[in-house]
C-alpha positions as CSV (number, residue, x, y, z in Angstrom):
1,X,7.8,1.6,-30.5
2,X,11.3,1.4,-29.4
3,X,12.3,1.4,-26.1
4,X,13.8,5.0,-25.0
5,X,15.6,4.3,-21.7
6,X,19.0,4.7,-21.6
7,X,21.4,2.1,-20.1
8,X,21.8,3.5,-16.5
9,X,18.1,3.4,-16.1
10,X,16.2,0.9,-14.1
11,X,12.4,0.4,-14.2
12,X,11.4,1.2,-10.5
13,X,8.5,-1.4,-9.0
14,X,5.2,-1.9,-10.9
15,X,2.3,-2.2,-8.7
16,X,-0.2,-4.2,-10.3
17,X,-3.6,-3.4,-8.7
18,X,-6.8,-5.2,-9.7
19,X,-10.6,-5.8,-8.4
20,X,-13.8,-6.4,-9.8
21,X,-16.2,-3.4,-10.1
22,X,-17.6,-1.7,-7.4
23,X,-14.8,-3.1,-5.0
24,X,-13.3,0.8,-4.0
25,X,-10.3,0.3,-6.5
26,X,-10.4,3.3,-8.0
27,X,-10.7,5.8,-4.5
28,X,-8.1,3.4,-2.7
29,X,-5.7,4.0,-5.6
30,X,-6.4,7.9,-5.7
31,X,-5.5,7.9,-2.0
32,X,-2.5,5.9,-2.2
33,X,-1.1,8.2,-4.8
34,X,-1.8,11.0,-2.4
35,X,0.2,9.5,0.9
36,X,2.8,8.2,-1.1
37,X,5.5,10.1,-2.7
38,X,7.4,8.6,-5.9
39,X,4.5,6.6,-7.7
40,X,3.2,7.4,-10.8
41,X,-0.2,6.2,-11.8
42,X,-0.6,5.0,-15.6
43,X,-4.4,5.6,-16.5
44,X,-5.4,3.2,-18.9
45,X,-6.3,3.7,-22.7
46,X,-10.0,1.9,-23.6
47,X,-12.7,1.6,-26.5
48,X,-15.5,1.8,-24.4
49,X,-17.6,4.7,-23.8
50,X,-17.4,6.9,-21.0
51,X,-19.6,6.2,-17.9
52,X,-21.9,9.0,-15.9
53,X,-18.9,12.2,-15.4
54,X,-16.0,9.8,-16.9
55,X,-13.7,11.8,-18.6
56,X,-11.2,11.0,-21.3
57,X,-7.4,11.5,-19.6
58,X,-8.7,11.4,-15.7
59,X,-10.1,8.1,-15.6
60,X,-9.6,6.4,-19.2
61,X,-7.7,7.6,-22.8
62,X,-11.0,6.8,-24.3
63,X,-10.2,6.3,-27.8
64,X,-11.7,4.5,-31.3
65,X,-11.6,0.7,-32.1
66,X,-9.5,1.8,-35.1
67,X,-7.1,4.3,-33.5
68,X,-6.5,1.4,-30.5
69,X,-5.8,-1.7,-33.0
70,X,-3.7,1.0,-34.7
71,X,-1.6,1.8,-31.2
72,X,-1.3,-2.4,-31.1
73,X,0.2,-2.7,-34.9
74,X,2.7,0.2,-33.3
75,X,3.5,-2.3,-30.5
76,X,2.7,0.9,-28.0
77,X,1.0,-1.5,-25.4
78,X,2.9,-3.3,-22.6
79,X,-0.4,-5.0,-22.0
80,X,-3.7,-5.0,-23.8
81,X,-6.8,-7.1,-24.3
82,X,-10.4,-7.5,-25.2
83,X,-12.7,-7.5,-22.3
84,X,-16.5,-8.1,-22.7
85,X,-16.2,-6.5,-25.9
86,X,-14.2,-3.6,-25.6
87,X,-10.6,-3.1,-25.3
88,X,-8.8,-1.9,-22.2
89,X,-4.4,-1.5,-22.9
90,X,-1.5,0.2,-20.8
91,X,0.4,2.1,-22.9
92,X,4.4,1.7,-23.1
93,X,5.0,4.8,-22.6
94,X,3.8,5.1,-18.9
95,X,6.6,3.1,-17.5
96,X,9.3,4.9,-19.7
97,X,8.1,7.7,-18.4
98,X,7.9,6.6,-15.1
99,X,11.6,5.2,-15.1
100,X,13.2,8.4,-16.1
101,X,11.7,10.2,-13.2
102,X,12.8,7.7,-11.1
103,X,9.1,7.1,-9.4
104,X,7.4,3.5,-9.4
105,X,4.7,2.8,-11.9
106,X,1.3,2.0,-10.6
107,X,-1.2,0.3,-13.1
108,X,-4.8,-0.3,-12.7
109,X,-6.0,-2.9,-15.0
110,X,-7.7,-5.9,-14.9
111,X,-6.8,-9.8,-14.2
112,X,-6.0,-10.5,-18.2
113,X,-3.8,-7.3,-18.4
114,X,-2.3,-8.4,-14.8
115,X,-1.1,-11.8,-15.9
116,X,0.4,-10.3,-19.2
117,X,2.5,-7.8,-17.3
118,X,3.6,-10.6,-14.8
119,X,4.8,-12.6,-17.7
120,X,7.0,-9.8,-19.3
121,X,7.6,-8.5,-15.1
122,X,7.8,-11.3,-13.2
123,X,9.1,-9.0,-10.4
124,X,6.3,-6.5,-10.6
125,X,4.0,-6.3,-7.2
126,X,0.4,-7.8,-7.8
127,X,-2.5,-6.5,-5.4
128,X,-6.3,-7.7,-5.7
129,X,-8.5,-5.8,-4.2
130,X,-11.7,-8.1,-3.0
131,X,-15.7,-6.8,-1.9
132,X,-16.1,-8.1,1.5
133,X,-19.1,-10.5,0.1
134,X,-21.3,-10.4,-2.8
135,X,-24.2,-8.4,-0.7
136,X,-22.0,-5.7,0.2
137,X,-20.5,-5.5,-4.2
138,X,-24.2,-5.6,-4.9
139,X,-25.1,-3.4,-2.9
140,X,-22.3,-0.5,-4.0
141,X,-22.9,-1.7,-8.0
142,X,-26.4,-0.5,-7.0
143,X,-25.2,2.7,-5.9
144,X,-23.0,3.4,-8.8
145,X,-25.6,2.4,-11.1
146,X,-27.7,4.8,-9.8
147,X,-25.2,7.7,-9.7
148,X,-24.5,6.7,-13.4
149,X,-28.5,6.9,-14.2
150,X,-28.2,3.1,-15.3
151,X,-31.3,1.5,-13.9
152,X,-31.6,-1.8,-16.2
153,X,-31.3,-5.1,-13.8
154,X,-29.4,-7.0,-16.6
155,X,-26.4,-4.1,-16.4
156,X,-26.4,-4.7,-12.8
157,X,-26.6,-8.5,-13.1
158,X,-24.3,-8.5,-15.3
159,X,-21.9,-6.4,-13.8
160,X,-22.2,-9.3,-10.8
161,X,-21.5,-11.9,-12.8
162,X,-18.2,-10.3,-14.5
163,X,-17.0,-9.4,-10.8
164,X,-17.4,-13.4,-9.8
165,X,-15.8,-14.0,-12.8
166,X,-12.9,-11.9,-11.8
167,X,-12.3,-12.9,-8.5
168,X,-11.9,-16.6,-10.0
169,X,-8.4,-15.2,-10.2
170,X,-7.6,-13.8,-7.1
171,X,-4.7,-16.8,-6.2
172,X,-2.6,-15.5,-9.0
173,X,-2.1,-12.1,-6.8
174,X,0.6,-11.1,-4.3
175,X,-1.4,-9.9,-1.8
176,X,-5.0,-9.6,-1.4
177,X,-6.5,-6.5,0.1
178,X,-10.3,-6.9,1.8
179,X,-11.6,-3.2,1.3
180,X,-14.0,-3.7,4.2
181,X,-13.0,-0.5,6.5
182,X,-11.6,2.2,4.1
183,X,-9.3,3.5,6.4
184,X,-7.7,0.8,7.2
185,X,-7.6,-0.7,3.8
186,X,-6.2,3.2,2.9
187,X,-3.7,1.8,5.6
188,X,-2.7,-1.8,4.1
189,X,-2.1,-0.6,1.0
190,X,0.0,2.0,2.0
191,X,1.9,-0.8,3.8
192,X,2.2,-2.9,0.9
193,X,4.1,-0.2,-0.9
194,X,6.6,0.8,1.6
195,X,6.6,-3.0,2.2
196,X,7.8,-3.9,-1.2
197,X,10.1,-0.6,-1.7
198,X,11.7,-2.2,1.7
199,X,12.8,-5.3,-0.4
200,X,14.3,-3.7,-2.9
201,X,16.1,-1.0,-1.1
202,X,18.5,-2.2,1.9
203,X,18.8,1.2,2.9
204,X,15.4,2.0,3.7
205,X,14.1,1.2,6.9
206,X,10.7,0.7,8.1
207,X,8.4,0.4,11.0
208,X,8.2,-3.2,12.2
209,X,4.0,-2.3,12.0
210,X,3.9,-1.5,8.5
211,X,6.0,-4.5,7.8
212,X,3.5,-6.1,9.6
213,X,0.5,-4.9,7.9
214,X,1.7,-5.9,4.7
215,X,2.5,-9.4,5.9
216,X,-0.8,-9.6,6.8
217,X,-2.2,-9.2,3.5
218,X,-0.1,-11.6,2.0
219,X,-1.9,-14.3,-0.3
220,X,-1.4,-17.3,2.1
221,X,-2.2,-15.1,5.2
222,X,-5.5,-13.8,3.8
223,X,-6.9,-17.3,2.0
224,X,-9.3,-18.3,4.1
225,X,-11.1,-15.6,4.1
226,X,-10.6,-14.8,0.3
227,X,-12.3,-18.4,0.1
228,X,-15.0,-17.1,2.4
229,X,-15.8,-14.4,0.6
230,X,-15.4,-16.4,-3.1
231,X,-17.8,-19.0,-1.9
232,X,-20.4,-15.8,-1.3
233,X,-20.7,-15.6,-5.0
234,X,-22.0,-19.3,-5.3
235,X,-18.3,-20.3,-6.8
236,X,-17.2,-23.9,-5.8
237,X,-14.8,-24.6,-4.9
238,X,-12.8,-21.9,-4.1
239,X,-9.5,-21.8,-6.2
240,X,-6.3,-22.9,-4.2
């Protein structure tokens, strides 16, 4: 798929925002699109089958094996890949879209699709969200189990054991959000966005808190607690 922008056009910021399951990623990305004006949020296209009230163009394009693999032959997908069986991809499309509104591009996806838009957009804007321990993702992976009428221990031990696997990568992120609070992790990420549109924007100015707040969540200013919370999964040693 050729690329439709014209010339004048510049891709505004990607936000890059990933977290295992369970971790709130999906209501503190809702919110943030509601506070903050000029983002638009690219919802992912995936072979798997819809969950509990899932539905196809709210939370996922859900779509067939054949009908995805023939999206990658098109080259439609700025990122893609095969997670635990099923295929999750971005479509193009989203941040051509985006760019010609002028709005930044916000993409939910996970740690493989993360590293495989950083390599294409090294300037994009990385965000992990992380549980606050592995009792407190257990205990909201229960609750969504339950709410999706899944009652099997081995989805739910499973579903633990992807999570660990996923926050294995959390040093390869920007900035690293605890959602411990809601509110205030509504807050940080708010702060991260205005934070990063700061950068890029000389004109803009912004409230020496909110600069402040997203400082805070910077990688090397939240480490030793992401270790903390790493090590609560049994993972040793904690990735530097």
């Amino acid at each position: 798929m050729g690329n439709r922008m014209t010339g004048n056009q510049k891709p505004g910021t990607v936000f890059i925002i990933s977290a295992p399951s369970g971790s709130g990623k999906t209501t503190l990305t809702n919110r943030l699109l509601s506070l903050v004006p000029g983002l638009q949020f690219s919802i992912s296209y995936t072979t798997r089958e819809p969950r509990g009230s899932e539905q196809s163009g709210r939370e996922y394009f859900f779509v067939s094996r054949e009908e995805f693999e023939k999206m990658i032959a098109h080259h439609e997908f700025l990122e893609y890949a095969n997670v635990f069986g099923n295929y999750y991809g971005t479509a193009r499309r989203f941040l051509e879209e985006a760019t010609r509104a002028g709005k930044d591009l916000v993409l939910d996806i996970d740690v493989q699709g993360a590293q495989q838009v950083k390599d294409k957009m090294p300037e994009a804007v990385s965000i992990f969200i992380l549980p606050p321990s592995r009792e407190v993702l257990e205990r909201r992976l229960r609750n969504r189990s339950q709410a999706e009428n899944v009652t099997s221990q081995e989805v739910i031990r499973r579903r633990l054991e992807e999570a660990a696997r996923e926050i294995e990568n959390y040093p390869k992120y920007d900035y690293i959000l605890v959602n411990d609070q809601l509110e205030e992790s509504i807050d940080q990420l708010k702060a991260i966005v205005l934070a990063e549109r700061a950068k890029r924007n000389p004109d803009v100015s912004l409230d020496e808190d909110v600069l402040a707040k997203a400082e805070a969540s910077l990688l090397p200013n939240v480490r030793e607690r992401a270790r903390q919370i790493f090590e609560s999964f049994g993972l040793t040693p904690a990735p530097q």
